[in-house]
N, C-alpha and C positions, 0 to 999 in steps of 0.2 A: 504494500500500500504506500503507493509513494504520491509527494504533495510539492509541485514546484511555481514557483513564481511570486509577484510580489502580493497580489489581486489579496490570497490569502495568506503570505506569508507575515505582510506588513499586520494583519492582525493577528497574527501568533505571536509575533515579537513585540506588540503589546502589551501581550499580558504580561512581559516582562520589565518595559520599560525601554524595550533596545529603539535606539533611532532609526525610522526607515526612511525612506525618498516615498517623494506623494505617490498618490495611484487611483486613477479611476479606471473604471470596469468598461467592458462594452457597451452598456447602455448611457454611458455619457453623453450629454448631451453639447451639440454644436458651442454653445456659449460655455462650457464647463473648461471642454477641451481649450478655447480661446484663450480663457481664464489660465490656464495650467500654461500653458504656452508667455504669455504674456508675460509672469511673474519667474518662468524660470527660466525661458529665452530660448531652451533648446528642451527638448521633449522626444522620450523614444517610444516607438510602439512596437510589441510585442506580442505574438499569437496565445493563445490559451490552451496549452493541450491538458490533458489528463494522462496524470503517471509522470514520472519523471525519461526526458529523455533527451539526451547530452548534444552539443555541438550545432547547439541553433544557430548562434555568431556567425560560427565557420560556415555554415551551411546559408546563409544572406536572408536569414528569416527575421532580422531587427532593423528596423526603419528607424531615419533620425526626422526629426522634419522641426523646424525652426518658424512653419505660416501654421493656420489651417487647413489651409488646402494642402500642400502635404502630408499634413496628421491625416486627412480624411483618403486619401490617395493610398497610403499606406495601410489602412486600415482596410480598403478594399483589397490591395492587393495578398492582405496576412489573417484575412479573416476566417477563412474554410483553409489555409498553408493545412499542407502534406509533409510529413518529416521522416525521413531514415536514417536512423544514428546503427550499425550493425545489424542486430537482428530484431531492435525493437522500432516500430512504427507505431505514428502517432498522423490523427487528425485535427488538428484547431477548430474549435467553435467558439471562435469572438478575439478580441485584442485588449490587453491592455495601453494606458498611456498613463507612461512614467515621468517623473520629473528627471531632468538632467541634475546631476552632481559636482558643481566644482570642485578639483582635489589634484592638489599633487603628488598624491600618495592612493596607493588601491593595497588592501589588504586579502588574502584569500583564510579564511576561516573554517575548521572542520570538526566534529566530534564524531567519532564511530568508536565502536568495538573493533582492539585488533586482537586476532590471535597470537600473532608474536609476545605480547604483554598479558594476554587474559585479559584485561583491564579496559575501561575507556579512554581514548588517545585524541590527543587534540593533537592539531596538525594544522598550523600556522606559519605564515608567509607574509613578507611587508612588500612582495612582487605580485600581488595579487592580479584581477584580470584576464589572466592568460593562464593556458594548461597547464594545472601543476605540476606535469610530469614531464615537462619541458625546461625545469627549470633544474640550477647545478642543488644539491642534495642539500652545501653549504647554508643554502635559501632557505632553507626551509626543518620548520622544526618538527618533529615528532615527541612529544613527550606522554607516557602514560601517568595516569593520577587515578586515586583512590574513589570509588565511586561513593564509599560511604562519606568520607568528608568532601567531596565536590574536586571542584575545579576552585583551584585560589588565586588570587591575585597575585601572590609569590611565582605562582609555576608561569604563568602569561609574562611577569619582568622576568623572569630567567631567562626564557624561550628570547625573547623580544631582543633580549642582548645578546646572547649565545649568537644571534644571527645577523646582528648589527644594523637590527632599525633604528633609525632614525630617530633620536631624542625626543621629536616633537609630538611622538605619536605614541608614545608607549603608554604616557599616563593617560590619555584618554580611552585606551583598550585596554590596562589594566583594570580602567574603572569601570569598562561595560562589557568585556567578554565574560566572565566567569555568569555573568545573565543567561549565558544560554547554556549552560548545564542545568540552569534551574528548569528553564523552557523544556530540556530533551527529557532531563529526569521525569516529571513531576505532569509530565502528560502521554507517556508511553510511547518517546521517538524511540528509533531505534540508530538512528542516523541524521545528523544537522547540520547544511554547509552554507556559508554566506559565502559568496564568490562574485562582484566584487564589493566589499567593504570601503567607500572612499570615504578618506578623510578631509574633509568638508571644514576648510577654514574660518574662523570668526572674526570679530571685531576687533574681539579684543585679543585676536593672536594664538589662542588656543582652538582645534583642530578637534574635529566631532565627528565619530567613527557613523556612515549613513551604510545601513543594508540597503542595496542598489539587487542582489539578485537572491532566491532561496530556494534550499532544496532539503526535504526533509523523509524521511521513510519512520512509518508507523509500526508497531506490533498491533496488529488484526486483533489478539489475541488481551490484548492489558486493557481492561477496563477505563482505568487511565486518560485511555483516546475520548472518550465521553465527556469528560470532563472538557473539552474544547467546545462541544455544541457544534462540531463541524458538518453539515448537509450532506446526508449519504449518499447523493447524486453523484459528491465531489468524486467519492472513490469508484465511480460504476464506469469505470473505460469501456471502451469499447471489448470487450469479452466475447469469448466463442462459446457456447451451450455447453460443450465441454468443460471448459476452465468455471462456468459457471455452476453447474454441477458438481464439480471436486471442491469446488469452496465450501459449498453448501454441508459440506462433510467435516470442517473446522471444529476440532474437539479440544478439550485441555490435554490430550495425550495424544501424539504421533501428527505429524508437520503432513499437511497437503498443499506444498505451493507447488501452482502447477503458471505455464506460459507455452500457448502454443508457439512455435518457431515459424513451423512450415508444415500447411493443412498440406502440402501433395508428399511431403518428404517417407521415407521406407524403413526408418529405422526405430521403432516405440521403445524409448529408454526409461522404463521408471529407475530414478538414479535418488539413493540413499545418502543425505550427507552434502553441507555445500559446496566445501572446495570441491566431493566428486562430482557434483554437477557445473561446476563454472570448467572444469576440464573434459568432462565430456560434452559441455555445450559449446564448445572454442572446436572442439577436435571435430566431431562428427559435422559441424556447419549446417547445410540445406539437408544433409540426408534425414538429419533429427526433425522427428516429429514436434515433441514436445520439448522444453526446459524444466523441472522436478526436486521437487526434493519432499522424500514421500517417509525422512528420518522420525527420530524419535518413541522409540518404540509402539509403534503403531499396534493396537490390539488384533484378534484376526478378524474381526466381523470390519472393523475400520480398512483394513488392508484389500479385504475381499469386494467391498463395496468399490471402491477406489481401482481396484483392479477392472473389475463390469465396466465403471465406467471408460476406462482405457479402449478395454477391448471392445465395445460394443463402438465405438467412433471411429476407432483408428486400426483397429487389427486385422480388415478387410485390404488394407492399404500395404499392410507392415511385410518387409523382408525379414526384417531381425526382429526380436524381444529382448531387448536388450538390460537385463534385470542388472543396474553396478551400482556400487558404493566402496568406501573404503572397510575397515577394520573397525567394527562397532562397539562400542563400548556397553552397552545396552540393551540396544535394539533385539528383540528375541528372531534369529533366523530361522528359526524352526515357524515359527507364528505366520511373519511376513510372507516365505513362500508355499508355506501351506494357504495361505489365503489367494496368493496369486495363482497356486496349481489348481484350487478347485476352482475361482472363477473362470479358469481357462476349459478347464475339464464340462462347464458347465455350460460356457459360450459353443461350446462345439456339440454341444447335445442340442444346445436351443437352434443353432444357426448353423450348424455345419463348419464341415473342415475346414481350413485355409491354407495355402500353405508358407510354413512359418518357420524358420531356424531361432533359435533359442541359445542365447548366450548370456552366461550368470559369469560375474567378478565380486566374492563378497568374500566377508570374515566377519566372525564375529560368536557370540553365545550361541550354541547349535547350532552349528554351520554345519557339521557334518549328517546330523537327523535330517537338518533343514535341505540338506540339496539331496540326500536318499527321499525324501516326502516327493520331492520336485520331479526326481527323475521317473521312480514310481509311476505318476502322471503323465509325464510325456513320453515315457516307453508306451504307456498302455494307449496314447493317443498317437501315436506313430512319427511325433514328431522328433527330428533331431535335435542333436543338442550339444553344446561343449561348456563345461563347468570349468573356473579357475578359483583358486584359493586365494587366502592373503596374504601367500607368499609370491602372488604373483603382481607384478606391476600395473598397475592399471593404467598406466600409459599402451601398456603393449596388450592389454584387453581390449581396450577400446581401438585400436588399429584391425585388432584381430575380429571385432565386430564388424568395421566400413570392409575389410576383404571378403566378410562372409555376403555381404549386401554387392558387393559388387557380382561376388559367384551367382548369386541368384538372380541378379539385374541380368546375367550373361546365359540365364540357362537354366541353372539351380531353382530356379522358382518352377518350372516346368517340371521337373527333376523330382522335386518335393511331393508336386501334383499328383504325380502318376503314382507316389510311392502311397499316398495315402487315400490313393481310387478318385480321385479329383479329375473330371473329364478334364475342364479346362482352369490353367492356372489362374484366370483373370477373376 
């Protein structure tokens, strides 16, 4: 659940106190816009997508315009904007207009969860602006902090000189950054980045940190989010039946975040665990049907259900079953593929064969019950299979998945067909 832009960022960072740049909505009106123009001189517009999704700038989806008739100009041309950042696509419905920022300075801003630290990590730059990962390592600070006593003012000066900002700026973001731990904490973010931060000159010479851009991701799951009052439209993207159906499944025990990639793709990967799904959704590309992470010790009736729904959409389509995660700490293997062997055992009673190669990379609590359940199953359903343990690399599972897709794009699906009395492979 992800939430970007200023429309409603500028009023999250209220409840805290933080400074944002103006913003009115798409129903602005002619005189309003005039208004916004007039007093800040330069004004940006900007499309409204739902979800978070990167490299609008680079991509020439932000209009400057300094009249009206430009702001309205742009506003036409960014209102229904189409956007492709990798594999996630977005449509606009409406624009914002922003105030411009004077500043000789842009900060970039971050709070997440890293694994490296276990901990929450703030991650701050006085080169803000531009891609963080463009910048030399020196720029840029990484520091983990305590989540029970927050984010302090101490760790923001440390950070701030460790990387040699600029004197003029430090005390105005010691004094307002550690506000947004309160914001992330205390309303169930999971993820919070200002990008860019200008610091907005005064009068009287001191420098006032302005949120100019926001990006923030929810837990679905932490009550938390409620406490903002936010319009549940906000989070209804554009979604496939499918994805909306697996939501629908959101329990306190065992994680369904599902995204499909690509409705024509051949490979159905329910994938256990995130970093194994950010590597099998980089590696596999357009073949992957779905993006997953189906971790957490999912119960078996949760798994089974989840599974139906997999295969009842996308398994008519599927070369491989691509069942991976890493080494689980938790997660019961015996549970998971028992759930996913009988819905499969079950979809092929209701709807017939398909024909289907089946490839497992797991480890974990009953792994060994767990893939004897599985195999059980697909012997008696005649489908092939190749199992890997956790001692094997799931780099070289997931390669040894796209060769099995490709054998059946070349043949092997026909192959399959004829083995399991399948007239025609299609």
């Amino acid at each position: 659940m992800n939430l970007t832009g200023m429309l409603h960022g500028s009023r999250l960072l209220d409840h805290v106190g933080f400074p944002t740049s103006e913003v009115l909505g798409p129903d602005a009106s002619e005189d309003a816009i005039q208004d916004l123009i007039a007093r800040h001189g330069l004004i940006f517009v900007k499309p409204l997508f739902r979800g978070g999704v990167g490299k609008k700038g680079k991509a020439g989806l932000i209009g400057r315009a300094r009249t009206l008739k430009e702001a309205l100009a742009e506003k036409e041309r960014l209102y229904f904007a189409e956007h492709r950042h990798g594999n996630a696509y977005a449509k606009a419905n409406g624009v914002t207009f922003e105030a411009g920022v004077p500043a000789d300075h842009e900060v970039y801003f971050a709070i997440s969860d890293d694994s490296r630290f276990r901990a929450p990590t703030m991650t701050l730059t006085h080169r803000g602006g531009v891609d963080i990962e463009e910048l030399p390592k020196s720029d840029i600070a990484t520091v983990p902090f305590e989540a029970l006593t927050g984010l302090k003012a101490f760790v923001v000066a440390n950070a701030l000189t460790d990387i040699g900002a600029p004197k003029e700026i430090i005390s105005p973001l010691v004094q307002h950054l550690p506000k947004l731990w309160e914001l992330m904490h205390h309303y169930g973010m999971t993820t919070l980045e200002l990008n860019p931060i200008r610091m907005r000159p005064g009068r009287d010479g001191r420098v006032t940190p302005i949120a100019c851009d926001f990006k923030c991701g929810f837990d679905r799951d932490d009550p938390r989010v409620a406490r903002l009052g936010l319009p549940v439209q906000l989070f209804a993207a554009d979604i496939s039946a499918f994805e909306q159906e697996v939501n629908q499944l959101r329990t306190h025990q065992g994680q369904s975040d599902v995204f499909v990639i690509n409705e024509n793709g051949t490979i159905l990967a329910p994938t256990f665990g995130g970093g194994a799904n950010s590597l099998v959704t980089e590696v596999l590309g357009d073949a992957a049907i779905i993006s997953s992470d189906f971790g957490g010790n999912p119960p078996y009736e949760k798994m089974k259900a989840v599974a139906q729904i997999c295969y009842r959409h996308f398994l008519q389509q599927t070369n491989v079953l691509f069942i991976i995660g890493g080494k689980s700490n938790n997660t019961d293997i015996l549970e998971t593929f028992r759930g996913m062997g009988d819905a499969l055992r079950e979809h092929f009673a209701s709807r017939g064969p398909t024909p289907l190669y089946v490839v497992v990379g797991r480890g974990g609590p009953n792994l060994v019950r767990g893939m004897g359940n599985l195999s059980d199953t697909l012997d008696s359903l005649g489908v092939p299979y190749r199992f890997f343990g956790f001692d094997s690399a799931i780099s070289e599972v997931v390669n040894y998945a796209k060769k099995v897709d490709l054998w059946m794009r070349a043949g092997g699906r026909d192959e399959v067909a004829r083995h399991l009395g399948i007239k025609s492979a299609a």
